[in-house]
Structures are given as structure tokens and as C-alpha cells.
N, C-alpha and C positions, 0 to 999 in steps of 0.2 A: 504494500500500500504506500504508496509516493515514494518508491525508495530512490529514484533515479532523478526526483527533485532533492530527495533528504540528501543521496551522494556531493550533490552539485551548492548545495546547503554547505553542510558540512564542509567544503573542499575550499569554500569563501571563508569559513571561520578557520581553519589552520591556518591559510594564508594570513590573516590577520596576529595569529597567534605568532609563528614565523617571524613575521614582520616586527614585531611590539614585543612578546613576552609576554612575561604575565605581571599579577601587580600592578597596575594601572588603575585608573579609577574607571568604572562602569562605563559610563558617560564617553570614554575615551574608546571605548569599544565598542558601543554601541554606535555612535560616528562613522569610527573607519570600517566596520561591516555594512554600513548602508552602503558606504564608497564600493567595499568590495565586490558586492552586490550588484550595483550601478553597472560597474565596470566589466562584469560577465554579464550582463542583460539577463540578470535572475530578476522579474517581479516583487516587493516587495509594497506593504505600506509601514512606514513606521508610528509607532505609537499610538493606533487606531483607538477610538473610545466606542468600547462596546457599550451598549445597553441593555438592564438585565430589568427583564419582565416576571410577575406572580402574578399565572395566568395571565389575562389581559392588559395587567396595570402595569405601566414604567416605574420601575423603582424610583429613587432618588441617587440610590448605589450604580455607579459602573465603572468598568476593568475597562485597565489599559495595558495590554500587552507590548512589550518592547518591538517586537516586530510580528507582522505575517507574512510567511513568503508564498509565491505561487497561488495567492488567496487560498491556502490551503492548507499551511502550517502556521501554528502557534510557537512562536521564539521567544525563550524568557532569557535576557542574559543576565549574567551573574562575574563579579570580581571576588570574591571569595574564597580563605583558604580553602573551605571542604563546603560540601554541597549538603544540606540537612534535608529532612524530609517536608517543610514549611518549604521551601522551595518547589520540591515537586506538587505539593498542595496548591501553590501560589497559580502554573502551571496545568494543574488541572481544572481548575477554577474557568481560566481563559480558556481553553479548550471548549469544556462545557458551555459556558456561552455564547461563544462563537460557533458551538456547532462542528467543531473540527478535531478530527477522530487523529489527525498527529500531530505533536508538537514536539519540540525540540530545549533540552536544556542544556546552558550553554555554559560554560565557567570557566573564565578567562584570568583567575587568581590563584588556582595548583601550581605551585612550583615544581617545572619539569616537564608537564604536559598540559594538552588542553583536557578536559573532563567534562563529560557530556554523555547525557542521557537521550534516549530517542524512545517518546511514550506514545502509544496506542490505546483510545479507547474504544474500547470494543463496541458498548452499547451503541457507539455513533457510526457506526459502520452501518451502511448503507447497500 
């Protein structure tokens, strides 16, 4: 299920990783993955502000995901030494409302490598 957008995903944030290292502030990464992005003509919207409905009603609450690529993937980035499970929640959360069964966690603060989760929800499978 997307895996040949998730490759081509993925393949942008090495490069980024590559380039910069780790330890950087979020924001710093989250920048130069648009760029890298751009510059392979991967689709992307940054920052999107979703809307979350109970039943019929708009909340007052909504999610903003760091990226969606391919209007298809949910991208949460993250600078941090290790990756908690409040992060894959954060990640689920945006998926779920967005309606999109991959998303991608990205963590650009492991010293040594990049570290990164690729999640599937099943129930959204179509």
C-alpha cells in the first residue's frame, strides 16, 4: 500500500538527513524536506489544518500535520533523541482524521541514523 510513494518519501528524508545530520531543530527539517521534496517533484502540502467532526458538528479542535505527501501520506517529523509512543499517538490521531491509512514517522534527532516508523491503519483500508 503506497510503498513506491513511501520509497521515494523516505529516499527525500535520508537525503536531508545526509545533508544536515541530526540534532537540528525540527523546524530546520521540516524546511529542507519541503525543499527536498520540491526538488524531486514529490506532491506535498505542508502543514495542512485538518478538521475534526462529532458526527455532523465541527469541533473547535483540529490537527495539523507536519506534512502530507502524495495527498496520501500523513508525515509527522520529529528532532528527538528517541521516539516515544505519544509520538506514534500524535501520528495516529492525523491519520485518523485525515482518513489516511499511511503515515510516516520521521526522526531527524538519533544520533547515527535516521529513525523512522512506517504505520498502517488497517481499518482505513479501502
Amino acid at each position: 500500500m503506497l510503498r513506491e510513494e513511501g520509497y521515494k518519501l523516505m529516499g527525500a528524508a535520508f537525503e536531508v538527513y545526509n545533508q544536515l545530520g541530526y540534532g537540528m531543530a525540527e523546524e530546520v527539517y521540516q524546511q529542507s524536506l519541503e525543499i527536498e521534496l520540491g526538488l524531486r517533484e514529490i506532491p506535498y502540502r505542508s502543514k495542512p489544518r485538518l478538521e475534526v467532526f462529532y458526527k455532523t458538528q465541527k469541533l473547535e479542535t483540529h490537527f495539523v500535520p507536519d506534512l502530507v505527501a502524495f495527498d496520501a501520506i500523513a508525515v509527522e517529523i520529529k528532532a528527538v533523541s528517541e521516539l516515544v509512543s505519544d509520538h506514534e499517538a500524535q501520528l495516529f490521531n492525523y491519520m485518523r482524521i485525515a482518513r489516511q491509512c499511511v503515515g510516516y514517522l520521521i526522526n531527524y534527532g538519533k544520533k547515527g541514523d535516521l529513525q523512522w516508523k512506517r504505520f498502517i491503519l488497517s481499518d482505513l483500508h479501502e
